[in-house]
VEXVEXTI-714704 format. One line per field, with one value per residue (C-alpha): x, y, z; chain. Coordinates in nm, 4 decimals. Layout:
c1 [X	...]
c2 [Y	...]
c3 [Z	...]
cadena [A	...]
***
This chain:
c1 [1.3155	1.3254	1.6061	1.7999	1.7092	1.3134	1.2355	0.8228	0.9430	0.9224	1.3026	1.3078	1.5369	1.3352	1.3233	1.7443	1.7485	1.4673	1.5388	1.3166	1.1503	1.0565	0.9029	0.5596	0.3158	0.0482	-0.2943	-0.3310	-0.5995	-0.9230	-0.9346	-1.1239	-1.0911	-1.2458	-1.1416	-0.9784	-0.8207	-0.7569	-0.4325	-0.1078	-0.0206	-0.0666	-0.4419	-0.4676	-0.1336	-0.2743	-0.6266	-0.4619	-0.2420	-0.4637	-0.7356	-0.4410	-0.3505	-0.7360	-0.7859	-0.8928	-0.7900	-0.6403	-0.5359	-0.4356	-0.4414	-0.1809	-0.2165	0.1852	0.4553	0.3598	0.4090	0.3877	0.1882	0.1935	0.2757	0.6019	0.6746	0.5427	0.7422	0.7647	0.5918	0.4040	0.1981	0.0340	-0.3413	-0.6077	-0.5226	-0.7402	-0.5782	-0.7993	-0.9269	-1.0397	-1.1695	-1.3475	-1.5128	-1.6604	-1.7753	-1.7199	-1.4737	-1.6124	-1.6416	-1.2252	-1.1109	-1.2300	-1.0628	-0.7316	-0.6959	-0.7463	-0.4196	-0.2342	-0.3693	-0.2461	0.1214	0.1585	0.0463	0.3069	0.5601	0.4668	0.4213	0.8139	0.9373	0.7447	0.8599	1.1809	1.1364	1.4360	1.2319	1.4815	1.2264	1.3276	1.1056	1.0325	0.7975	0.8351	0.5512	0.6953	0.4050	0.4925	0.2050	0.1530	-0.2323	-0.1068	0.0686	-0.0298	-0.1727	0.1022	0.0710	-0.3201	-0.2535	0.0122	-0.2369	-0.5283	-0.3268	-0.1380	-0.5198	-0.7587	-0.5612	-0.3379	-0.0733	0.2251	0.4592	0.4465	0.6493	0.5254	0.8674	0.9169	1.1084	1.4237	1.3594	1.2163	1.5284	1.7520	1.5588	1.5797	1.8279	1.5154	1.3690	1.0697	0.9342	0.7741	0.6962	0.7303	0.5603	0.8034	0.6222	0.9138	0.6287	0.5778	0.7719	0.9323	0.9901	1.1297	0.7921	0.8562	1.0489	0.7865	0.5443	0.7538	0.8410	0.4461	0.3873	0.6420	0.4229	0.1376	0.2820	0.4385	0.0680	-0.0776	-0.1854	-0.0943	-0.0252	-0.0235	0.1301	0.1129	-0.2459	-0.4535	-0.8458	-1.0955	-1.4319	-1.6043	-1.9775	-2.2049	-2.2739	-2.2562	-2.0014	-1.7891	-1.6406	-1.3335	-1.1864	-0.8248	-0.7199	-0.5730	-0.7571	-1.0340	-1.0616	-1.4246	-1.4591	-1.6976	-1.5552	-1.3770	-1.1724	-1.0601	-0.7333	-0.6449	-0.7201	-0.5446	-0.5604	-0.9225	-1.0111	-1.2773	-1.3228	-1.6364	-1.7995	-2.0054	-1.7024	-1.4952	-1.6458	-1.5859	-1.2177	-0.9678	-0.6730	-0.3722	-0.0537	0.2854	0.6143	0.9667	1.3166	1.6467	1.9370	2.3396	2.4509	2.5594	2.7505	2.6510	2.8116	2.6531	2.3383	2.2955	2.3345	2.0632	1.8242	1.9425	1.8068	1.6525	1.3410	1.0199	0.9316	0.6659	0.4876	0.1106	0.0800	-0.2063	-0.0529	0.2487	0.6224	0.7600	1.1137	1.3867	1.7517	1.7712	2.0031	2.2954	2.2115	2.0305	1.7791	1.4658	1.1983	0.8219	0.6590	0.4192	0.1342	-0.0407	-0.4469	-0.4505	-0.3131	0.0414	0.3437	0.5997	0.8525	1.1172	1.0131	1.3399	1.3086	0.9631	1.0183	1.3484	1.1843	1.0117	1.3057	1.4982	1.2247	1.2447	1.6300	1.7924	2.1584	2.0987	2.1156	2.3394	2.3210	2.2760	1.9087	1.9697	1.6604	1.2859	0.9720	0.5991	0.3123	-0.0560	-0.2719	-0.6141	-0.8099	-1.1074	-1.3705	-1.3610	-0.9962	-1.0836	-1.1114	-1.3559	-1.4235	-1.7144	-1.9110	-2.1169	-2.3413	-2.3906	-2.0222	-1.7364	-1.5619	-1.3416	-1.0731	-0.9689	-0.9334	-0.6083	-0.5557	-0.1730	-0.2021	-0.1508	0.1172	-0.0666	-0.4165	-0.3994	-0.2217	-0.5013	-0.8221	-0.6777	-0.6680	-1.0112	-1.1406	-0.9710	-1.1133	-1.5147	-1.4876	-1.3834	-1.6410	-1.3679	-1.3773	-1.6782	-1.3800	-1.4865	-1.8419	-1.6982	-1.4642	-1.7980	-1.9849	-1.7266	-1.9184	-1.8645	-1.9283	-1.9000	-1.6727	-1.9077	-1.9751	-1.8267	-1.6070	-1.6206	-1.5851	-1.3969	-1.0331	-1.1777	-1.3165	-1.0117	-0.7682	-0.9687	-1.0243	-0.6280	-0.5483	-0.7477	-0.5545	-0.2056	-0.3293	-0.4078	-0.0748	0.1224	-0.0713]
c2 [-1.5030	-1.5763	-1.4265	-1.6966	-1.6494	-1.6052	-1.8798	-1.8389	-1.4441	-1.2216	-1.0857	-0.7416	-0.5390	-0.6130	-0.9673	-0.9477	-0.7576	-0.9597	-1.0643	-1.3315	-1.5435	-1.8629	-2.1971	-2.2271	-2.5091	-2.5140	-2.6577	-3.0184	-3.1293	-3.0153	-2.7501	-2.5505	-2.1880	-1.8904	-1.6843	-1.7619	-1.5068	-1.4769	-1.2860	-1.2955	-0.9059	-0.5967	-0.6413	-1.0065	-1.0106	-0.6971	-0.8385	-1.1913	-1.0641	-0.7890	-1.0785	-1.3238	-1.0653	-1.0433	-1.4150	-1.5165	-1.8767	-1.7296	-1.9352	-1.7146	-1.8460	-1.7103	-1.8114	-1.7448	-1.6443	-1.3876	-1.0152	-1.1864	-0.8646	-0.5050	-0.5188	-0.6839	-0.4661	-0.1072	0.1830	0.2330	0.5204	0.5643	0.8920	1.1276	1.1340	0.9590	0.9267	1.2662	1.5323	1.7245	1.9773	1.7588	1.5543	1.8638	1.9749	1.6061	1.5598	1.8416	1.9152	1.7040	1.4301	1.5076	1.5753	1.2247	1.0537	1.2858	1.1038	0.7725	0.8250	0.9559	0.6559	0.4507	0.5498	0.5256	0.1723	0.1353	0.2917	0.0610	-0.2814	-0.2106	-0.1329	-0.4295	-0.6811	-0.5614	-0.5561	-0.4579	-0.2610	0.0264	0.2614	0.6252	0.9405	1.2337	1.2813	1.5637	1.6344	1.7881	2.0116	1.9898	2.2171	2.5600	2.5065	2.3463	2.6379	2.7499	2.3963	2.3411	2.6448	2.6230	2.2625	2.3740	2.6448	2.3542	2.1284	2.3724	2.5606	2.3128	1.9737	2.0347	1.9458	2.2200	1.9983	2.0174	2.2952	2.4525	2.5350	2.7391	2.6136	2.6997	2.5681	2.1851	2.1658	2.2048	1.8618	1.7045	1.8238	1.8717	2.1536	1.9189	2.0789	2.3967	2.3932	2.1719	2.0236	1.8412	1.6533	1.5430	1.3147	1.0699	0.7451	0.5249	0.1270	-0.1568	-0.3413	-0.6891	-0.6984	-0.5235	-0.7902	-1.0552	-0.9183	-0.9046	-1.2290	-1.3653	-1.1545	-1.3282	-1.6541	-1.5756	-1.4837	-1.8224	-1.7428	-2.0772	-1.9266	-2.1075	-2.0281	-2.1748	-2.2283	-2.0363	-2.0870	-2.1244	-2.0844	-2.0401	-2.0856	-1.8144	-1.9680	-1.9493	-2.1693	-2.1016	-2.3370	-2.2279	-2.4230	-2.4533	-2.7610	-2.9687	-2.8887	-2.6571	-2.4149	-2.4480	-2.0869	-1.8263	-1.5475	-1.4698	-1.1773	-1.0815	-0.9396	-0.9552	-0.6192	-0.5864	-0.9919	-1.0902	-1.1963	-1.3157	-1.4969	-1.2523	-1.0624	-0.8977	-0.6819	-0.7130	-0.4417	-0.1603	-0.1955	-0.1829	-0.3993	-0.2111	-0.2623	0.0016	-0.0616	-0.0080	-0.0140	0.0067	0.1649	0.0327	0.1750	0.5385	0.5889	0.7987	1.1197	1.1159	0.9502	1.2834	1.5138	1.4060	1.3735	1.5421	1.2461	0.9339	1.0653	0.9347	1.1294	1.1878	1.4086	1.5585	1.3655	1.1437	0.8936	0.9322	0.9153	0.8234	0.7907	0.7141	0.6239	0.2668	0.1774	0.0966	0.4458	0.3276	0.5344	0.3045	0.5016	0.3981	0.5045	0.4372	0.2091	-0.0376	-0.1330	-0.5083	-0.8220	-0.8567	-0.6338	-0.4434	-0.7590	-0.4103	-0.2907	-0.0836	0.0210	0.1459	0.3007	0.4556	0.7595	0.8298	0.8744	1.0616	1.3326	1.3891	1.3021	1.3701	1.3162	0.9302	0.9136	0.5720	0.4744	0.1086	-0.0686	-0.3812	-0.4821	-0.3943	-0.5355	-0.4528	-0.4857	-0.5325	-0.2590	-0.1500	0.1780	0.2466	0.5251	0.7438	0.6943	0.5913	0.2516	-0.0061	-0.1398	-0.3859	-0.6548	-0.9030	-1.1448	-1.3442	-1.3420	-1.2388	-0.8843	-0.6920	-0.4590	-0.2983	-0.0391	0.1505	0.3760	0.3888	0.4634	0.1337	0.1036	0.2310	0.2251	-0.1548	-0.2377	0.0154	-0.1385	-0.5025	-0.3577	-0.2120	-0.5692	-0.7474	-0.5497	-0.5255	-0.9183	-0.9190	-0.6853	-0.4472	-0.0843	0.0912	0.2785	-0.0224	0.1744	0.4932	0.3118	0.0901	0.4005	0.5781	0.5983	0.2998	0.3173	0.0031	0.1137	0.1752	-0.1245	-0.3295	-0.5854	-0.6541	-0.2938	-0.1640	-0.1393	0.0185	0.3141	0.3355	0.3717	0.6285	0.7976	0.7453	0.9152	1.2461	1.2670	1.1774	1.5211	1.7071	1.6128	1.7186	2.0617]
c3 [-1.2130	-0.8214	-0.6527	-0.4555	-0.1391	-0.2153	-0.3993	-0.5108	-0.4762	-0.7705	-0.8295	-0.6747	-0.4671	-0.1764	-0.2228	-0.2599	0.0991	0.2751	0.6597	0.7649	0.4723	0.6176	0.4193	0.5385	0.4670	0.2898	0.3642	0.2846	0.5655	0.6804	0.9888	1.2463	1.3689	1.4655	1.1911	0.8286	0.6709	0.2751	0.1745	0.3545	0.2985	0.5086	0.5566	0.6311	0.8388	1.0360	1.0655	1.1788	1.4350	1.5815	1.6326	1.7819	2.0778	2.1391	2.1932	1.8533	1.6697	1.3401	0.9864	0.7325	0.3665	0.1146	-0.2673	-0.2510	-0.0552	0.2351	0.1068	-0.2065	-0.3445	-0.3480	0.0441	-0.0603	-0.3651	-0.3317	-0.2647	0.1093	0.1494	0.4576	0.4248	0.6730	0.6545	0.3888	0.0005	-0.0188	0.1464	0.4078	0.1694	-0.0260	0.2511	0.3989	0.0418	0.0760	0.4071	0.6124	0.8629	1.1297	0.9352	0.7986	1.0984	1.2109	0.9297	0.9680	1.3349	1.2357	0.9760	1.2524	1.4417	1.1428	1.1823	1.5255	1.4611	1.2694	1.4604	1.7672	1.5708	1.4245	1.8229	1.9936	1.7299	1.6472	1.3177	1.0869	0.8209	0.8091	0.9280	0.8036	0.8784	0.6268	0.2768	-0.0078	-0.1897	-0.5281	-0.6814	-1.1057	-1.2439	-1.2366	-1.1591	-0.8532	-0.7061	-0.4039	-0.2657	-0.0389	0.1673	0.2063	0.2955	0.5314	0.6669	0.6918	0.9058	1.1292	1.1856	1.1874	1.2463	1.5435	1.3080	1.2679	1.1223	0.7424	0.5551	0.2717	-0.0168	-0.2846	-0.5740	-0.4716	-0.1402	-0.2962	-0.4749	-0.1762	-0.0445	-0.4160	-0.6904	-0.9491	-1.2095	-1.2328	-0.9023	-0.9228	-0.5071	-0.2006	0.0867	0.3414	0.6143	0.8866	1.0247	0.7320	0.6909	0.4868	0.5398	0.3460	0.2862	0.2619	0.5561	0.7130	0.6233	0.7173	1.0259	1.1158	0.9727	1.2280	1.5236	1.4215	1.4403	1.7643	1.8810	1.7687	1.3913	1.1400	0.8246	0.4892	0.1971	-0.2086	-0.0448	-0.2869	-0.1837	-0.4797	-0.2966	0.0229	0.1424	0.2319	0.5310	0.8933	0.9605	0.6200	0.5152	0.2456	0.0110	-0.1397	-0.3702	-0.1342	0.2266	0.3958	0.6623	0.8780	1.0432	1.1723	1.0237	0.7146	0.6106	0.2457	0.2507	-0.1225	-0.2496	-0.6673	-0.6093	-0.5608	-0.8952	-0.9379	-0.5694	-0.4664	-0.7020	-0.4453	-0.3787	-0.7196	-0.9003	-0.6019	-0.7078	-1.0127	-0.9920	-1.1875	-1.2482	-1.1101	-1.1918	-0.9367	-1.0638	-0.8274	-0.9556	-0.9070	-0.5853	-0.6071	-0.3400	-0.0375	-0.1508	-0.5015	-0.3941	-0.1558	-0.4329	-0.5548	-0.2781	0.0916	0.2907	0.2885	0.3237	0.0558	-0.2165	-0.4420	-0.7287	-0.7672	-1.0691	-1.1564	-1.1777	-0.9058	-0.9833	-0.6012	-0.4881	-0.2319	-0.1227	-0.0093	0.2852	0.0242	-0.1387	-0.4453	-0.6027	-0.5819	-0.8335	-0.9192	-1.1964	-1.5123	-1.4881	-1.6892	-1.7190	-1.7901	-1.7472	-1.7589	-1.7155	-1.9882	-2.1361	-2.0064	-1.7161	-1.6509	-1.9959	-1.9502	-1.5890	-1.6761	-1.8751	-1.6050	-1.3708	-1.6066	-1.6619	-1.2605	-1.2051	-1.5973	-1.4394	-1.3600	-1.7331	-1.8069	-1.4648	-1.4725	-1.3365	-1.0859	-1.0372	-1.2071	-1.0867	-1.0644	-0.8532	-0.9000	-0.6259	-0.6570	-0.6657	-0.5741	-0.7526	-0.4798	-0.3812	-0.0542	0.0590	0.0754	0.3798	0.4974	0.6281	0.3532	0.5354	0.7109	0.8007	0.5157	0.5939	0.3606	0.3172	-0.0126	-0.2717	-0.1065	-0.4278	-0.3653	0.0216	0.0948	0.3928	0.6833	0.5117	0.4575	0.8210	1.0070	0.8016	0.8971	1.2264	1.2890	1.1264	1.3859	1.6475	1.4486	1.4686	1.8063	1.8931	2.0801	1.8816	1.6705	1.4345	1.1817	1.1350	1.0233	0.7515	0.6644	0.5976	0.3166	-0.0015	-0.2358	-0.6237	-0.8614	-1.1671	-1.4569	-1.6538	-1.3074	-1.4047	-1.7194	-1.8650	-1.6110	-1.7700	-2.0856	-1.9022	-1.6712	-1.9952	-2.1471	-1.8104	-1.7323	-2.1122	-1.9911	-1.6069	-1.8219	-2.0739	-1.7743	-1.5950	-1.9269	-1.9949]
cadena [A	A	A	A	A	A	A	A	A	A	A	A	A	A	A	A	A	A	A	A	A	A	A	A	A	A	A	A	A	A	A	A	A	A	A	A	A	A	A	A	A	A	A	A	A	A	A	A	A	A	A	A	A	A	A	A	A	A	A	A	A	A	A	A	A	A	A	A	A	A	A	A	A	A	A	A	A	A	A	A	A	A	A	A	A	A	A	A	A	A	A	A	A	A	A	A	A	A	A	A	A	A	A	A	A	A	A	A	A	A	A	A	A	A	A	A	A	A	A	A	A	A	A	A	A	A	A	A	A	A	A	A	A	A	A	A	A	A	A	A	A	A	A	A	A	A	A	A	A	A	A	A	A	A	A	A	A	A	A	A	A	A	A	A	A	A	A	A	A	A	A	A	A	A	A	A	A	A	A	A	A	A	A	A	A	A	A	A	A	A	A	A	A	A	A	A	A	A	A	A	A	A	A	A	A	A	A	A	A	A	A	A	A	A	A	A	A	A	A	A	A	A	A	A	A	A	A	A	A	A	A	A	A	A	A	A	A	A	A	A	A	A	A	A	A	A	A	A	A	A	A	A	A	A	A	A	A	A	A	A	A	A	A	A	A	A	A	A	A	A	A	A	A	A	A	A	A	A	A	A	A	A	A	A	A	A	A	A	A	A	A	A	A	A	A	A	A	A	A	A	A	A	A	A	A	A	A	A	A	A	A	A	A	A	A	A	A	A	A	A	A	A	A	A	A	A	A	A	A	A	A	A	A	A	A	A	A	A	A	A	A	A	A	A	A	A	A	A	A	A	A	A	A	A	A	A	A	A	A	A	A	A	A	A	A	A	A	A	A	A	A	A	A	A	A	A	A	A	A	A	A	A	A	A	A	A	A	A	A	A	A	A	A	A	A	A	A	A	A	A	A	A	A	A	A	A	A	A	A	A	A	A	A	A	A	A	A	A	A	A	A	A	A	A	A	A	A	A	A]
***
């Protein structure tokens, strides 16, 4: 159901607070411009507006509403560094080759943090992430991650917390240690994306939207295709990460799309709502697959968790989410759901994303692995600025191993279930 003032919008607590949803066309004619861009969500809108403030003729394509996707449903979270944390980073390339990547996340935020000042965009922009640790085997990471980043990465920030410590941030026993990093974020999404949409436009980019494109040529001009119009262009970028189908299977089976699930609880009030968590800081677990949290401005609890491998989401999606918030947060039991929704992201083998060039002219941006928010919005960046010929940090992205999922897209979910049953053991032993 479409909340009233989103119509084309999946119902979702973000959808009920957006600021700034505006009707846009969508392409019924044949046009011309330098670049086209497929996907109206972080990546595209980042992409298209980067190249607009360089000079650039922009149309952006969107088979829906803009945000549409995970940009305008995920959790908020806007975390310091790469989906790998620097240890992990540094046991797979080397600390050089880390450190590199550690500065382009930091570059990431502060992209953020200036797009949201020089638009003015009302995204609700809070600062603050807790990292609950909930296995014993895990004990100890925070503090040598602490140690990393203070030592090695010019980055004496983050606070490494015992148990007692984690649950004077979040009113938990499901913690068993803490890492609090004062320089993460949080954002409503989807007024995030809107609010960059309307930057782009304001910088010369047409958007379309219900304009869902169904081919393009490999060839120099493209020329791509939607039911009712075309777009002739030199370049194109793919911005549709969990939502490229089946539109180039050159790059398809680098990712797999699956499904996460949000609920937002009734209001809670401030004082009760801060009982539970001592800010409105994001939140999330060392789990597998992550359980994430926050307070919304109106003090709800907004809570993802649980995930599905295929087509489709749960007919109950509060009743299958709900479990999960009750093994983290037991005294929000009976406390009524307002709004459940879910979102379709992608992950890559690797965890890291998938960014490149396919000739003679097609570039790509995917495979976020639930890092999405400044991942997405930097890789649209540093397309903008490859195509424009401006910046070199494109290369380094380009040159992040790649693996197709065993059995690439036809076998893919099959292995991911069986290999998301073993990380779901794991996370329970």
């Amino acid at each position: 159901m479409a909340a009233p003032n989103g119509p084309g919008y999946p119902d979702s607590y973000y959808v009920a607070t957006a600021q700034g949803i505006v009707d846009r066309p969508a392409l019924d004619e044949e046009l011309t411009a330098d670049v086209c861009v497929i996907g109206g969500g972080f990546t595209g809108l980042s992409a298209a507006l980067t190249l607009a403030e360089l000079g650039v003729d922009v149309i952006v394509l969107e088979a829906e509403r803009v945000g549409f996707g995970a940009s305008g449903r995920c959790g908020g979270l806007v975390g310091t560094g790469q989906r790998k944390d620097v240890l992990e980073m540094e046991e797979a390339f080397g600390l050089e080759r880390s450190r590199q990547f550690w500065d382009f996340a930091e570059q990431a935020k502060q992209e953020i943090r200036d797009r949201v000042a020089r638009h003015a965009i009302p995204c609700d922009l809070q600062k603050g992430q807790l990292i609950g640790v909930h296995k014993r085997g895990y004990l100890g990471w925070a503090e040598a991650l602490v140690d990393a980043l203070t030592g090695r990465y010019d980055y004496p920030f983050c606070r490494a917390l015992s148990a007692e410590e984690t649950r004077e941030y979040v009113a938990t026993e499901d913690f068993l240690e803490g890492l609090y990093d004062p320089e993460a974020m949080v954002l409503h999404p989807l007024n995030y994306a809107l609010g960059i949409a309307r930057a782009a436009e304001e910088a010369g980019v047409r958007i379309f939207e219900n304009s869902r494109v169904r081919s393009y040529t490999e060839s120099d001009p493209a020329v791509v295709r939607t039911d009712k119009g075309s777009v002739t262009a030199s370049h194109v970028v793919l911005g549709c990460n969990g939502y490229l189908g089946n539109l180039e299977p050159r790059t398809a089976g680098k990712i797999m799309p699956i499904n996460n699930f949000m609920i937002a609880t009734e209001p809670l009030g401030e004082e009760r709502a801060l009982e539970l968590v001592k800010g409105r800081f994001g939140i999330h677990d060392t789990r597998f697959v992550v359980n994430y949290f926050r307070l919304s401005e109106d003090f709800r609890l907004l809570f993802g968790g649980g995930e599905n491998y295929r087509p489709g989401f749960p007919r109950d999606i509060a009743g299958f989410v709900r479990p999960y918030m009750l093994k983290v947060l037991p005294q929000l039991r009976g406390v009524k759901i307002d709004y459940a929704w879910g979102g379709t992201l992608s992950v890559t083998v690797s965890r890291l994303p998938h960014v490149g060039r396919l000739e003679p002219n097609v570039w790509y941006a995917q495979g976020y692995s639930g890092h999405g928010i400044p991942t997405a919005n930097f890789a649209g960046k540093i397309v903008g600025e490859a195509i424009s010929g401006v910046d070199n940090r494109f290369d380094a992205f380009a040159s992040l191993p790649s693996t197709t999922f065993p059995g690439g897209t036809t076998l893919r979910y099959p292995g991911m279930v069986l290999a998301m049953l073993y990380y779901g053991l794991k996370d329970r032993l």
